[in-house]
C-alpha positions as CSV (number, residue, x, y, z in Angstrom):
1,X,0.0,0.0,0.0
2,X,1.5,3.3,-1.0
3,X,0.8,5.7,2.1
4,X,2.0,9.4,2.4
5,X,2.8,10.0,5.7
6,X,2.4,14.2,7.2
7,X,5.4,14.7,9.2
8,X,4.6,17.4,11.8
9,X,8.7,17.2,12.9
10,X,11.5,14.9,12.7
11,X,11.5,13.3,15.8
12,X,7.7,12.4,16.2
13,X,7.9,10.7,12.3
14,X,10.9,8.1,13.6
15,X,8.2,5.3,14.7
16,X,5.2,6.3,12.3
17,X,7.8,5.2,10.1
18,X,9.2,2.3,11.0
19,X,5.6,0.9,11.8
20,X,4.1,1.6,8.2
21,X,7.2,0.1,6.6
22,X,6.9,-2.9,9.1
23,X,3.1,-3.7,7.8
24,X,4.8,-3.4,4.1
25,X,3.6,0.2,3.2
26,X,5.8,2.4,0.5
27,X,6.0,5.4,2.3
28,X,6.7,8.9,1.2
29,X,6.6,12.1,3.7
30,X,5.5,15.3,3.8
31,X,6.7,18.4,5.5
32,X,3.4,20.9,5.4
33,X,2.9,23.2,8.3
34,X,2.2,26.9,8.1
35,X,1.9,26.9,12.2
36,X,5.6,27.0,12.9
37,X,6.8,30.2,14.3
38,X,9.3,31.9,14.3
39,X,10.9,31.3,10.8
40,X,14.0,29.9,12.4
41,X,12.1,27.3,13.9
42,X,10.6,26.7,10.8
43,X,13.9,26.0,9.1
44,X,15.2,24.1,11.9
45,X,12.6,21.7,12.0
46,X,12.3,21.3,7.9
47,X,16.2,21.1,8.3
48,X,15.7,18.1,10.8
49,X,13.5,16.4,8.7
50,X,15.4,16.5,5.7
51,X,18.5,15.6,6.9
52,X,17.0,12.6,8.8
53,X,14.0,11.4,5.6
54,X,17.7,11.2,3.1
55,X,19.2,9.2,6.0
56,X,16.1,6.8,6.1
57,X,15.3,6.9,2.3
58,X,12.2,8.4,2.5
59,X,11.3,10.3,-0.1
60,X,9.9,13.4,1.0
61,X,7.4,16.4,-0.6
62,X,8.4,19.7,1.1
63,X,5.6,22.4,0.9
64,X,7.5,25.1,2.9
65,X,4.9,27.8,2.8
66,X,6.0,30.4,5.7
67,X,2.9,32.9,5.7
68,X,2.5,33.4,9.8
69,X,0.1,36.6,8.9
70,X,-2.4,34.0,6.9
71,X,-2.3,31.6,9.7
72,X,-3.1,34.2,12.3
73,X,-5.7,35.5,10.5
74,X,-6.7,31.5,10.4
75,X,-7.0,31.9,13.8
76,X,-8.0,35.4,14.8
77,X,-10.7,35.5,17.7
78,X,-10.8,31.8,17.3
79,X,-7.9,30.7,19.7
80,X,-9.5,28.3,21.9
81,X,-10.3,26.6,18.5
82,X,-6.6,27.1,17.1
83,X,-5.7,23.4,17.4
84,X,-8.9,22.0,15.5
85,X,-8.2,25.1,12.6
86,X,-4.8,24.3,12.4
87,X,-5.0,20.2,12.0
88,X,-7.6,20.7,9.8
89,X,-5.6,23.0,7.8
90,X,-2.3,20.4,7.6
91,X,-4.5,17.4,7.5
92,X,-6.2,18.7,4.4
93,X,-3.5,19.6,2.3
94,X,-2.4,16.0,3.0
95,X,-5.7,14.2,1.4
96,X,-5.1,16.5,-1.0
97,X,-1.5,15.6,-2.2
98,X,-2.3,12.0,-1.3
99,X,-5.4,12.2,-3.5
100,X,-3.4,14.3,-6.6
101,X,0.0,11.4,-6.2
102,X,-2.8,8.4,-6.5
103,X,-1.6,7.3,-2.4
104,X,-4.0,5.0,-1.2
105,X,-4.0,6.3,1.9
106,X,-2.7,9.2,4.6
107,X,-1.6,9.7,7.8
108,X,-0.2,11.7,10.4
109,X,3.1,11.6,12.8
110,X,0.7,13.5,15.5
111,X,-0.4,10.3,15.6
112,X,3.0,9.6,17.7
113,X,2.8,12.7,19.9
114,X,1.0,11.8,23.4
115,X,0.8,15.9,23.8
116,X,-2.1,15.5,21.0
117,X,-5.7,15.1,20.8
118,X,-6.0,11.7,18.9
119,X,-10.0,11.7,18.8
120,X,-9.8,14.9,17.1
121,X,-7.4,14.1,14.5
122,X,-8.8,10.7,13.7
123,X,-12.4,12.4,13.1
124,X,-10.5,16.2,11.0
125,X,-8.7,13.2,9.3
126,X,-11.4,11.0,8.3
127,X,-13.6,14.0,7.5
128,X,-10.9,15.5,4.8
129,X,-10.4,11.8,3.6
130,X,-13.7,11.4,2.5
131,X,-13.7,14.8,0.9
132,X,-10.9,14.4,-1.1
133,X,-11.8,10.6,-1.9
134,X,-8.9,9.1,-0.1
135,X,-9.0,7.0,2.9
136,X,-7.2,8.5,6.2
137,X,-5.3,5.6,7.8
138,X,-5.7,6.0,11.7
139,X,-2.6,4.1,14.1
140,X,-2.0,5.0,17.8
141,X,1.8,5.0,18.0
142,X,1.6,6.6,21.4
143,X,2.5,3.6,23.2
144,X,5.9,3.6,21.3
145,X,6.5,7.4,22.4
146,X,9.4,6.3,24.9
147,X,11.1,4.3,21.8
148,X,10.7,7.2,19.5
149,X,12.5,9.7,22.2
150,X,15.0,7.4,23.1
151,X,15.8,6.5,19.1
152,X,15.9,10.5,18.5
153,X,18.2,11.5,21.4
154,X,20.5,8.4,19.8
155,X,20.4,10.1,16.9
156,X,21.5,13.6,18.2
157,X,18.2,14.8,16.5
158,X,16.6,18.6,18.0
159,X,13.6,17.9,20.7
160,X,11.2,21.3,20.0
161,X,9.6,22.2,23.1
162,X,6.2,23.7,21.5
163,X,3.8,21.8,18.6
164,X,5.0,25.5,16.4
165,X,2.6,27.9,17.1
166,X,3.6,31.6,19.5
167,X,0.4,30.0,21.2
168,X,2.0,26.9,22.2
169,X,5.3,28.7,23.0
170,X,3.7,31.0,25.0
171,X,1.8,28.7,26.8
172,X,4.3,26.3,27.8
173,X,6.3,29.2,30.0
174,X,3.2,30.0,31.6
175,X,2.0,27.1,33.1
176,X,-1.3,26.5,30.6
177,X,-2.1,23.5,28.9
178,X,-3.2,24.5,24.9
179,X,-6.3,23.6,23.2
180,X,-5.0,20.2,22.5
181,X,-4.2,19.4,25.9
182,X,0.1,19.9,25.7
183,X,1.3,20.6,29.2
184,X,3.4,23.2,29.5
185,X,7.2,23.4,30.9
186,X,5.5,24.6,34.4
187,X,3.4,21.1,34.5
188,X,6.0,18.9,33.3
């Protein structure tokens, strides 16, 4: 089955990965997300995944569009909704390219992440599946979360410390979970 896996960062993609190609999948990635801020963050993390897709031979579609003033205005007077609007937004263009490059299904490394809402993106990603006519291919790889960290930090790959977003950023120094439930640095 030829899957194109959404790669939110680097480090969160490492199990996705390996699982899909376990089960037999041909997998191909993509880096699409207009929510990382700064710009140097951006480029960091689309740095990361580069470097570490040509290490594992996965071919990867790069859709680097910086615009932080259409994504706020995404947002605007909407925050509390910010992490819906915002998966909704990446998990679309997915079905999209996985619809136009004939993929037989899509996914998601937020899938990985145990900072994320999985209900939520299982229903944003089913919904935008059946829109664009191609089928969104739900896994919980939470449970291999400690593997995944443990495989990056081998690997000398950059942790973030934020999903992208100056929400998330802000959020974590001041002790508030986000939208999607992400505990901050004052939790932790």
């Amino acid at each position: 089955m030829r899957v194109l896996l959404h790669i939110c960062c680097g480090p969160c993609a490492i199990m996705p990965l390996k699982s899909l190609r376990d089960e037999g999948a041909e997998v191909r990635g993509l880096f699409y997300n207009p929510n990382i801020q700064p710009y140097t963050e951006s480029q960091r993390r689309l740095g990361g995944v580069s470097h570490w897709a040509h290490e594992e031979g996965l071919p990867l579609i790069v859709q680097d569009e910086y615009d932080p003033e259409a994504w706020m205005r995404m947002v605007a007077f909407r925050e509390g909704e910010r992490c819906r609007l915002c998966l909704h937004q990446r998990l679309r263009r997915a079905a999209q390219v996985a619809k136009k490059g004939g993929f037989e299904a899509f996914t998601s490394s937020l899938l990985y992440s145990v900072r994320q809402k999985h209900d939520m993106i299982r229903e944003l990603g089913q919904a935008v599946g059946a829109e664009r006519g191609v089928p969104f291919l739900y896994r919980d790889w939470r449970p291999q979360w400690r593997q995944g960290v443990e495989a990056s930090q081998a690997a000398g790959m950059y942790r973030q410390q934020y999903c992208g977003c100056l929400f998330s950023e802000r959020d974590r120094y001041l002790g508030r979970p986000g939208p999607a439930g992400r505990k901050s640095l004052k939790q932790a």
